[in-house]
C-alpha distance (Angstrom), angle and dihedral (degrees) to the residues before:
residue distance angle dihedral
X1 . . .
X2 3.53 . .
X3 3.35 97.0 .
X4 3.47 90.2 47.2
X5 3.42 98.5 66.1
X6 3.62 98.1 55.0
X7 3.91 101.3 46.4
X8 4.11 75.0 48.8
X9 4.05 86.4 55.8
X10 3.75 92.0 37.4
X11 3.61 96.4 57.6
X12 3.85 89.7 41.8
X13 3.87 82.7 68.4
X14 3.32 94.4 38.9
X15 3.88 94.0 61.2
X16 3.90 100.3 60.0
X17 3.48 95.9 50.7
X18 4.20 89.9 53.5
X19 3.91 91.6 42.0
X20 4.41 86.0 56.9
X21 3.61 93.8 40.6
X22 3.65 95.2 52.0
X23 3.93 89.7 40.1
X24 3.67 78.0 58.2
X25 3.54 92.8 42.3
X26 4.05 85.1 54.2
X27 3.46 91.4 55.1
X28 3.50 107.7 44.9
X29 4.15 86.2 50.5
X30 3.82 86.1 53.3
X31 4.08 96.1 58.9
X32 3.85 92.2 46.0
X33 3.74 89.5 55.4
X34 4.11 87.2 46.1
X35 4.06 95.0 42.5
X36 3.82 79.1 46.5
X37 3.64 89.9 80.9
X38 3.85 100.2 -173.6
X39 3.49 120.4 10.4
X40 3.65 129.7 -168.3
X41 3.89 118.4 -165.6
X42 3.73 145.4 160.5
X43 3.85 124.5 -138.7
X44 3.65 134.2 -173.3
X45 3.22 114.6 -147.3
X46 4.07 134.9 -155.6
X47 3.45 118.9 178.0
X48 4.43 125.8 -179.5
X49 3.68 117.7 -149.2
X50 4.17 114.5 -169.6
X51 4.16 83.9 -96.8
X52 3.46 96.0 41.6
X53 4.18 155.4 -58.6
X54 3.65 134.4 -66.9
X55 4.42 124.4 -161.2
X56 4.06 117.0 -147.6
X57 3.01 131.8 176.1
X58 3.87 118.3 -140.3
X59 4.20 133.8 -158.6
X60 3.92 111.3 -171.8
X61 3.92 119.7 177.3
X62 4.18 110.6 -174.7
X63 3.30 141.5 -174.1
X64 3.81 130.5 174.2
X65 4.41 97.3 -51.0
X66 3.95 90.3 -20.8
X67 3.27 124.0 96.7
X68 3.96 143.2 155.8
X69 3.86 117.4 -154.0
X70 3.88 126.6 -175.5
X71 3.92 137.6 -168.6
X72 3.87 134.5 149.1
X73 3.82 94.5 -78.2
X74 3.59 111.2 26.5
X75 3.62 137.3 25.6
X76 3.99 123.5 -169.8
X77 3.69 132.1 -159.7
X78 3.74 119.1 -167.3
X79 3.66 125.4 177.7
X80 3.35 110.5 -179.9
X81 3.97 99.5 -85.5
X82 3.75 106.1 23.9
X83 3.68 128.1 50.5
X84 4.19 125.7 -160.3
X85 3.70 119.8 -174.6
X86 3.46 119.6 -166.6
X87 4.01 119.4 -153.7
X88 3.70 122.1 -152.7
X89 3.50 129.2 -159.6
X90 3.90 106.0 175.9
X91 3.59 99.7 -72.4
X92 3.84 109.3 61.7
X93 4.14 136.9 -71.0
X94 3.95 96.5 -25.8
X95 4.19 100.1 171.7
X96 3.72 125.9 15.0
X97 3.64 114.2 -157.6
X98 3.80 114.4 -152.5
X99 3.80 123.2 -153.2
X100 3.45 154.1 141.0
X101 3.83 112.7 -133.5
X102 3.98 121.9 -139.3
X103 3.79 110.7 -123.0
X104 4.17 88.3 -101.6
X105 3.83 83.4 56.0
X106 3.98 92.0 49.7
X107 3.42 91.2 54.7
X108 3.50 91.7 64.1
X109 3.65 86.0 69.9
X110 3.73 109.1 31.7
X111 3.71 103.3 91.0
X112 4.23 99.9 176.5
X113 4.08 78.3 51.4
X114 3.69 94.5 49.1
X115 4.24 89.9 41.2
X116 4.00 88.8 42.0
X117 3.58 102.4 46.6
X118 3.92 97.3 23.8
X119 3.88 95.0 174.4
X120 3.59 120.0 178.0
X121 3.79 89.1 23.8
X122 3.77 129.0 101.4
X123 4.04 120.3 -144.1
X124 3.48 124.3 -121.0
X125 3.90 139.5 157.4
X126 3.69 147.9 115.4
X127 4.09 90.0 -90.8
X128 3.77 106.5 -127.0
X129 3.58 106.0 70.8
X130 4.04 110.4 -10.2
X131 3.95 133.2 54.3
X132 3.98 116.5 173.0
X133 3.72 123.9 -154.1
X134 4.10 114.0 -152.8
X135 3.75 123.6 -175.3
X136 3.95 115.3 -113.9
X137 4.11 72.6 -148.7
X138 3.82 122.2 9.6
X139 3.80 90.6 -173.9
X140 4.35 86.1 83.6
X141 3.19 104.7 20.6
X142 3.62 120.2 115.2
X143 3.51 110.0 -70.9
X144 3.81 95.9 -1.7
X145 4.49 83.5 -77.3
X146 3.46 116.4 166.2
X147 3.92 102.1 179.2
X148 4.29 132.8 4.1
X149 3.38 110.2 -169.0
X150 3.77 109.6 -169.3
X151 4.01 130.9 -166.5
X152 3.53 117.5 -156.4
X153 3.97 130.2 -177.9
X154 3.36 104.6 -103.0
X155 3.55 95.9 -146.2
X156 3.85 95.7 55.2
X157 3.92 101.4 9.3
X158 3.59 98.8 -132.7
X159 3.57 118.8 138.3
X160 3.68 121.6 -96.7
X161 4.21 105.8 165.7
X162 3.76 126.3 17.0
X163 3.54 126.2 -174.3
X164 4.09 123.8 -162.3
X165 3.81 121.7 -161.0
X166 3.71 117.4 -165.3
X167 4.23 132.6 -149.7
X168 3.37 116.5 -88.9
X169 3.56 86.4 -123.0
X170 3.79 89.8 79.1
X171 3.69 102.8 43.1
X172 3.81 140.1 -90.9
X173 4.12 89.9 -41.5
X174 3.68 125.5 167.6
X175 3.69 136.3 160.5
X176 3.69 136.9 -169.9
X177 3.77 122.9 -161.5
X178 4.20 122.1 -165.2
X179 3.41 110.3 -173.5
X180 3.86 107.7 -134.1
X181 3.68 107.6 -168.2
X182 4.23 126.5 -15.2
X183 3.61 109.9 -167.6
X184 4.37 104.6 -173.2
X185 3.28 120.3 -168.7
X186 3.54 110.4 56.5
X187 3.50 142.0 128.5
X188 4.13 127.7 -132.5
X189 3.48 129.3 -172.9
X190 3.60 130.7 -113.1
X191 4.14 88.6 -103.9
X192 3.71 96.6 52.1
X193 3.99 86.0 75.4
X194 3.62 95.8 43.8
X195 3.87 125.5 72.0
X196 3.71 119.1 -120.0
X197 4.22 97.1 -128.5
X198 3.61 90.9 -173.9
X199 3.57 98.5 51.5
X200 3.52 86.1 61.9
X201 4.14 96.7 52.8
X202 3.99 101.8 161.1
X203 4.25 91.6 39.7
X204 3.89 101.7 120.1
X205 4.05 92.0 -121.6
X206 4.17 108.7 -140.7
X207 4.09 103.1 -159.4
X208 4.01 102.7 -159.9
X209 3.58 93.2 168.3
Protein backbone atom coordinates (compact mmCIF):
# COMPACT_ATOMS: atom_id res chain seq x y z
CA UNK A 1 0.00 0.00 0.00
CA UNK A 2 2.78 1.99 0.88
CA UNK A 3 4.28 1.95 -2.11
CA UNK A 4 1.26 2.71 -3.64
CA UNK A 5 0.82 5.85 -2.37
CA UNK A 6 3.97 7.28 -3.44
CA UNK A 7 4.13 6.07 -7.16
CA UNK A 8 0.37 7.67 -6.73
CA UNK A 9 2.22 11.05 -5.50
CA UNK A 10 4.99 10.59 -7.99
CA UNK A 11 2.89 10.53 -10.92
CA UNK A 12 0.81 13.42 -9.47
CA UNK A 13 4.07 15.43 -10.11
CA UNK A 14 4.74 13.92 -12.98
CA UNK A 15 1.48 15.12 -14.70
CA UNK A 16 1.95 18.98 -14.46
CA UNK A 17 5.15 19.03 -15.81
CA UNK A 18 3.78 16.89 -19.15
CA UNK A 19 0.52 19.04 -19.33
CA UNK A 20 3.20 22.53 -19.64
CA UNK A 21 5.51 20.86 -21.85
CA UNK A 22 2.97 19.80 -24.24
CA UNK A 23 1.19 23.28 -23.85
CA UNK A 24 4.54 24.26 -24.97
CA UNK A 25 4.67 21.67 -27.39
CA UNK A 26 1.18 23.21 -28.73
CA UNK A 27 2.60 26.35 -29.10
CA UNK A 28 5.71 25.93 -30.65
CA UNK A 29 3.68 23.65 -33.47
CA UNK A 30 1.36 26.66 -33.85
CA UNK A 31 4.26 29.31 -34.96
CA UNK A 32 5.79 26.81 -37.47
CA UNK A 33 2.46 26.50 -39.13
CA UNK A 34 2.22 30.60 -38.99
CA UNK A 35 6.08 31.22 -40.09
CA UNK A 36 5.00 28.60 -42.67
CA UNK A 37 3.42 31.21 -44.65
CA UNK A 38 1.70 29.07 -47.35
CA UNK A 39 1.53 25.61 -47.01
CA UNK A 40 0.57 23.07 -49.45
CA UNK A 41 -0.20 19.48 -48.17
CA UNK A 42 -1.87 16.23 -48.95
CA UNK A 43 -3.90 14.16 -46.42
CA UNK A 44 -5.46 10.86 -46.50
CA UNK A 45 -8.15 10.61 -44.75
CA UNK A 46 -10.14 7.54 -42.96
CA UNK A 47 -12.99 8.24 -41.15
CA UNK A 48 -15.49 5.27 -39.00
CA UNK A 49 -19.09 5.95 -38.71
CA UNK A 50 -21.12 3.42 -36.09
CA UNK A 51 -22.06 1.32 -39.55
CA UNK A 52 -18.93 1.59 -41.00
CA UNK A 53 -15.61 3.62 -42.53
CA UNK A 54 -15.03 5.76 -45.43
CA UNK A 55 -11.05 6.64 -47.14
CA UNK A 56 -10.54 10.30 -48.81
CA UNK A 57 -8.12 11.63 -50.00
CA UNK A 58 -7.57 15.40 -49.30
CA UNK A 59 -5.38 18.43 -51.22
CA UNK A 60 -5.32 21.71 -49.08
CA UNK A 61 -3.28 24.81 -50.34
CA UNK A 62 -3.32 27.86 -47.48
CA UNK A 63 -2.37 30.99 -47.03
CA UNK A 64 -3.00 33.36 -44.12
CA UNK A 65 -7.37 32.84 -43.90
CA UNK A 66 -7.42 31.51 -47.62
CA UNK A 67 -7.41 28.34 -48.44
CA UNK A 68 -8.40 25.81 -51.31
CA UNK A 69 -9.15 22.17 -50.27
CA UNK A 70 -9.93 19.20 -52.65
CA UNK A 71 -11.27 15.52 -52.36
CA UNK A 72 -13.35 13.20 -54.65
CA UNK A 73 -16.68 14.84 -53.81
CA UNK A 74 -16.23 18.27 -52.82
CA UNK A 75 -13.82 20.90 -53.40
CA UNK A 76 -13.80 24.35 -51.39
CA UNK A 77 -12.31 27.64 -52.14
CA UNK A 78 -12.11 30.21 -49.43
CA UNK A 79 -10.61 33.53 -49.76
CA UNK A 80 -10.83 35.22 -46.87
CA UNK A 81 -14.47 36.76 -47.29
CA UNK A 82 -16.27 34.52 -49.70
CA UNK A 83 -16.59 30.85 -49.59
CA UNK A 84 -17.59 28.39 -52.82
CA UNK A 85 -18.12 24.77 -52.28
CA UNK A 86 -18.25 22.64 -55.01
CA UNK A 87 -20.30 19.21 -54.72
CA UNK A 88 -19.45 16.24 -56.74
CA UNK A 89 -21.42 13.47 -57.55
CA UNK A 90 -19.27 11.28 -59.95
CA UNK A 91 -19.40 13.31 -62.90
CA UNK A 92 -17.79 16.72 -62.16
CA UNK A 93 -18.73 20.09 -59.96
CA UNK A 94 -22.65 19.61 -60.05
CA UNK A 95 -23.82 22.61 -57.37
CA UNK A 96 -21.69 25.41 -56.16
CA UNK A 97 -22.78 26.85 -53.00
CA UNK A 98 -21.83 30.50 -52.53
CA UNK A 99 -21.33 32.10 -49.12
CA UNK A 100 -19.75 34.19 -46.87
CA UNK A 101 -19.05 32.49 -43.52
CA UNK A 102 -19.55 34.38 -40.06
CA UNK A 103 -16.34 34.39 -38.05
CA UNK A 104 -17.92 31.30 -35.74
CA UNK A 105 -18.30 29.55 -39.13
CA UNK A 106 -14.53 30.35 -40.12
CA UNK A 107 -13.39 28.86 -37.25
CA UNK A 108 -14.60 25.74 -38.26
CA UNK A 109 -11.96 25.81 -40.77
CA UNK A 110 -9.03 27.68 -39.42
CA UNK A 111 -6.98 25.02 -37.84
CA UNK A 112 -3.64 27.31 -36.61
CA UNK A 113 -6.73 29.48 -35.07
CA UNK A 114 -8.37 26.56 -33.50
CA UNK A 115 -4.58 25.09 -32.27
CA UNK A 116 -3.56 28.83 -31.26
CA UNK A 117 -6.43 29.94 -29.43
CA UNK A 118 -7.75 26.41 -28.37
CA UNK A 119 -10.60 27.77 -26.12
CA UNK A 120 -12.84 25.49 -24.47
CA UNK A 121 -10.17 22.80 -24.70
CA UNK A 122 -7.82 21.56 -22.04
CA UNK A 123 -4.05 20.48 -22.98
CA UNK A 124 -2.72 17.32 -22.42
CA UNK A 125 0.14 15.03 -23.75
CA UNK A 126 3.31 13.28 -23.05
CA UNK A 127 5.41 16.56 -24.29
CA UNK A 128 7.84 15.36 -26.90
CA UNK A 129 5.87 14.53 -29.78
CA UNK A 130 1.94 14.56 -28.85
CA UNK A 131 -0.42 17.27 -27.23
CA UNK A 132 -4.30 16.41 -27.14
CA UNK A 133 -7.00 18.98 -27.05
CA UNK A 134 -10.46 17.71 -25.27
CA UNK A 135 -13.59 19.76 -25.12
CA UNK A 136 -14.69 20.91 -21.50
CA UNK A 137 -18.11 20.42 -23.72
CA UNK A 138 -18.07 18.82 -27.18
CA UNK A 139 -21.76 19.63 -27.65
CA UNK A 140 -20.41 23.57 -28.92
CA UNK A 141 -17.37 23.15 -29.77
CA UNK A 142 -16.36 23.62 -33.22
CA UNK A 143 -17.62 21.02 -35.20
CA UNK A 144 -19.29 19.12 -32.36
CA UNK A 145 -15.09 17.79 -31.47
CA UNK A 146 -14.56 16.31 -28.38
CA UNK A 147 -10.74 15.46 -28.52
CA UNK A 148 -7.67 16.26 -31.42
CA UNK A 149 -4.89 14.50 -30.69
CA UNK A 150 -2.03 15.69 -32.83
CA UNK A 151 1.57 14.09 -33.55
CA UNK A 152 4.15 16.26 -34.58
CA UNK A 153 7.91 15.48 -35.58
CA UNK A 154 9.72 16.41 -32.90
CA UNK A 155 12.55 17.51 -34.73
CA UNK A 156 10.63 19.98 -36.97
CA UNK A 157 7.10 19.99 -35.25
CA UNK A 158 5.07 19.59 -38.19
CA UNK A 159 2.27 17.38 -38.06
CA UNK A 160 2.49 13.92 -39.28
CA UNK A 161 -0.92 11.95 -37.78
CA UNK A 162 -4.02 13.59 -36.42
CA UNK A 163 -6.76 11.95 -34.91
CA UNK A 164 -10.45 13.64 -34.43
CA UNK A 165 -12.97 12.28 -31.91
CA UNK A 166 -16.48 13.41 -32.22
CA UNK A 167 -19.57 13.98 -29.39
CA UNK A 168 -21.52 11.32 -28.73
CA UNK A 169 -24.26 13.36 -29.71
CA UNK A 170 -23.41 12.74 -33.35
CA UNK A 171 -22.67 9.13 -33.41
CA UNK A 172 -19.73 6.74 -33.03
CA UNK A 173 -17.39 9.27 -35.27
CA UNK A 174 -13.73 9.06 -35.61
CA UNK A 175 -11.19 10.32 -37.98
CA UNK A 176 -7.60 9.78 -38.61
CA UNK A 177 -5.48 12.19 -40.60
CA UNK A 178 -1.69 11.15 -42.07
CA UNK A 179 -0.17 13.87 -43.45
CA UNK A 180 1.33 12.79 -46.84
CA UNK A 181 3.55 15.49 -47.99
CA UNK A 182 3.68 19.44 -46.50
CA UNK A 183 5.63 21.53 -48.70
CA UNK A 184 5.94 25.35 -46.60
CA UNK A 185 7.10 27.99 -48.16
CA UNK A 186 5.19 28.65 -51.06
CA UNK A 187 3.44 31.20 -52.70
CA UNK A 188 -0.36 31.03 -54.32
CA UNK A 189 -2.04 33.39 -56.24
CA UNK A 190 -4.96 35.35 -55.50
CA UNK A 191 -7.15 32.82 -57.94
CA UNK A 192 -6.08 29.65 -56.33
CA UNK A 193 -8.56 30.63 -53.37
CA UNK A 194 -11.28 31.69 -55.51
CA UNK A 195 -13.52 29.34 -57.63
CA UNK A 196 -13.61 29.75 -61.31
CA UNK A 197 -17.81 29.95 -61.71
CA UNK A 198 -17.52 29.96 -65.31
CA UNK A 199 -15.42 27.10 -65.67
CA UNK A 200 -18.05 25.28 -64.21
CA UNK A 201 -21.02 26.56 -66.80
CA UNK A 202 -23.83 23.78 -66.26
CA UNK A 203 -23.10 23.67 -62.08
CA UNK A 204 -26.57 24.69 -60.64
CA UNK A 205 -24.99 27.87 -58.70
CA UNK A 206 -26.82 28.20 -54.97
CA UNK A 207 -26.12 32.09 -53.93
CA UNK A 208 -26.63 32.05 -49.95
CA UNK A 209 -25.24 35.33 -49.53
Amino acid sequence: MKKLIISILTLLTIVPAYAQNSEQLLKKTVSKLEKDGGIAMKLDCKTKFENGSDFTEIEIRMSGTCFYAQSDDNTIWFDGKTMWRGNDFGDGIEEIYITEPTPQERARYDIINLLGKHQGFSVSGNGTDTFTLTASDSQHSVEGINKVTVMVDPKTYVPSVINILFSEELGDISAKVQVISYKPGQTFDKSTFTCPVQKYKDADIIDLR
